[in-house]
C-alpha positions as CSV (number, residue, x, y, z in Angstrom):
1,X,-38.8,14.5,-4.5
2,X,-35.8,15.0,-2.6
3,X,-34.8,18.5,-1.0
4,X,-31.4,20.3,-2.0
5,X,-29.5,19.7,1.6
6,X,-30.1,15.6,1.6
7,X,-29.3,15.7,-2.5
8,X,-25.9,17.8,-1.4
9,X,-25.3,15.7,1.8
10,X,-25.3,12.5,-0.5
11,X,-23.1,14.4,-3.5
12,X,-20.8,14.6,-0.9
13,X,-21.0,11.1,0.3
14,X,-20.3,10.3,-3.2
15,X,-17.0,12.4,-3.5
16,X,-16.1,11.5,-0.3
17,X,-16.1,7.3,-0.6
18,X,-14.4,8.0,-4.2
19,X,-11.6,10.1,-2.7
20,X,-10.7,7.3,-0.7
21,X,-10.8,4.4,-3.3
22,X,-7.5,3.4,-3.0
23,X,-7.6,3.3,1.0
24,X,-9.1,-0.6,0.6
25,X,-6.4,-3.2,0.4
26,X,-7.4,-5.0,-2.9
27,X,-8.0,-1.4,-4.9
28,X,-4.4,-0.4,-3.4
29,X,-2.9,-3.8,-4.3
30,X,-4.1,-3.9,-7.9
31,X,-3.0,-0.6,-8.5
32,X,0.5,-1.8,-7.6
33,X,0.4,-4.4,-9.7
34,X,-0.6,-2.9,-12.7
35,X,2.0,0.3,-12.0
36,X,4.4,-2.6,-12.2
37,X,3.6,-4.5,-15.3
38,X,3.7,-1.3,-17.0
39,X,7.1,-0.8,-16.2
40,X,7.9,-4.3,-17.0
41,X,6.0,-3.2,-20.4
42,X,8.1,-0.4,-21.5
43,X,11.1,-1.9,-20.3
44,X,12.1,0.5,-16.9
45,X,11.9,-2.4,-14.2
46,X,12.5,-5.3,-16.7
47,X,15.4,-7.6,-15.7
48,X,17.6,-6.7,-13.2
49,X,16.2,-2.8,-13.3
50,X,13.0,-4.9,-11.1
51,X,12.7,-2.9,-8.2
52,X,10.1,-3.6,-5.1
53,X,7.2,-0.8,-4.7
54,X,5.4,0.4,-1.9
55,X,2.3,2.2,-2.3
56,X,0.6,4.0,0.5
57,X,-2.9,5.4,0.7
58,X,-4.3,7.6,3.6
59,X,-7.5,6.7,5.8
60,X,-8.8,9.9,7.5
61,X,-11.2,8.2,9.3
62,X,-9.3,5.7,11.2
63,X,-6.1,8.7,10.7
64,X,-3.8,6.0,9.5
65,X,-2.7,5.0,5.8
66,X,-2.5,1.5,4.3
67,X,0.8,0.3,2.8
68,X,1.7,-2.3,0.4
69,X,4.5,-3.8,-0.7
70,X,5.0,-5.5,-4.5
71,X,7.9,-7.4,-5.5
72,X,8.0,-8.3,-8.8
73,X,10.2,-11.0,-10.6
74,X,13.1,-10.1,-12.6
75,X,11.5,-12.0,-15.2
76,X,8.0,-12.7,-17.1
77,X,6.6,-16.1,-15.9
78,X,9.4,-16.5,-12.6
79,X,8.3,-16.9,-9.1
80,X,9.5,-14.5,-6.6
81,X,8.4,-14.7,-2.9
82,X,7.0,-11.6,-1.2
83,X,9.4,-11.0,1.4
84,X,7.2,-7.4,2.4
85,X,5.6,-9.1,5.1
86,X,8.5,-10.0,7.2
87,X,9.8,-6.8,6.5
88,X,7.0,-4.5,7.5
89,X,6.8,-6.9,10.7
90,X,10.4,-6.0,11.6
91,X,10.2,-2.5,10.9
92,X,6.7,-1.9,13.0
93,X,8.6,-3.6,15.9
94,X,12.3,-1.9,15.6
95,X,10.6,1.6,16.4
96,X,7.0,0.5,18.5
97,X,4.5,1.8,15.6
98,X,0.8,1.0,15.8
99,X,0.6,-1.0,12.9
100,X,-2.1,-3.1,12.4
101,X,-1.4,-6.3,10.2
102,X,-4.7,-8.1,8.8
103,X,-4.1,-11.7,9.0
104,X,-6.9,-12.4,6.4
105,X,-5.6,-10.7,3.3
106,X,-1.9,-10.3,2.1
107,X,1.2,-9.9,4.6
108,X,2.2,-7.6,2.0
109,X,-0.7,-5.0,3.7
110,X,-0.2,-3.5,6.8
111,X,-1.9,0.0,8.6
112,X,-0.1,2.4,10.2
113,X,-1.0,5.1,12.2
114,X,-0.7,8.8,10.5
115,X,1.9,9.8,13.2
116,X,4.3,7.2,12.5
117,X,3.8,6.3,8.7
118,X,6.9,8.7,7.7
119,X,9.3,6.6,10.8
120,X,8.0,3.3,9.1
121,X,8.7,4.1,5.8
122,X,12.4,4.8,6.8
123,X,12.8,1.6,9.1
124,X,11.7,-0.3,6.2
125,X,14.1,1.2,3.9
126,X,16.5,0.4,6.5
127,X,15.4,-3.2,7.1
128,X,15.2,-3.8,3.4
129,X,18.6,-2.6,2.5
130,X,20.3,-4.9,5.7
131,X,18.7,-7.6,4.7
């Protein structure tokens, strides 16, 4: 049988690794993708009311948060290159963030340190609307 304190200590392993679900690329990326088809469902970012999304989720223990960027095509069954990569890469180096891009999944997935997530967010508002 297991005593109370290592039954409690893994309850709130448990709680803990949930909480933070969304804090691993893929879980964060399909979430973005299914946020966006069901706004291409009920017609709110269908046609030329597509608009990108970014999704951020925090990471206590490394005190950062992962973003992603979606684009999705104006149109069911079109192409449309994700340009988020290039633009997370310009706004990391316009203000000297420590962003850490992972080369082995998406360039739509970058980390960014808690301190300077808020700064990046703006630069890439800024870099996406000058572009």
């Amino acid at each position: 049988p297991q005593d109370s304190s290592s039954s409690a200590s893994s309850k709130q392993q448990q709680t803990k690794q949930q909480q933070h679900t969304f804090s691993k690329p893929l879980a964060l990326s399909r979430l973005a993708q299914y946020l966006m088809s069901m706004h291409r469902e009920n017609g709110s970012w269908a046609g030329t009311k597509a608009r990108p999304l970014v999704l951020m989720a925090e990471k206590p223990q490394t005190k950062s948060f992962l973003v992603v960027g979606y684009e999705y095509p104006e149109h069911a069954g079109n192409f449309v290159k994700n340009r988020f990569g290039y633009h997370f890469q310009l706004a990391a180096e316009s203000m000297d963030a420590a962003a850490k891009f992972d080369t082995s999944f998406d360039s739509n997935v970058v980390e960014v340190s808690a301190q300077h997530v808020q700064r990046f967010i703006e630069q890439l508002h800024y870099m996406m609307d000058s572009a």
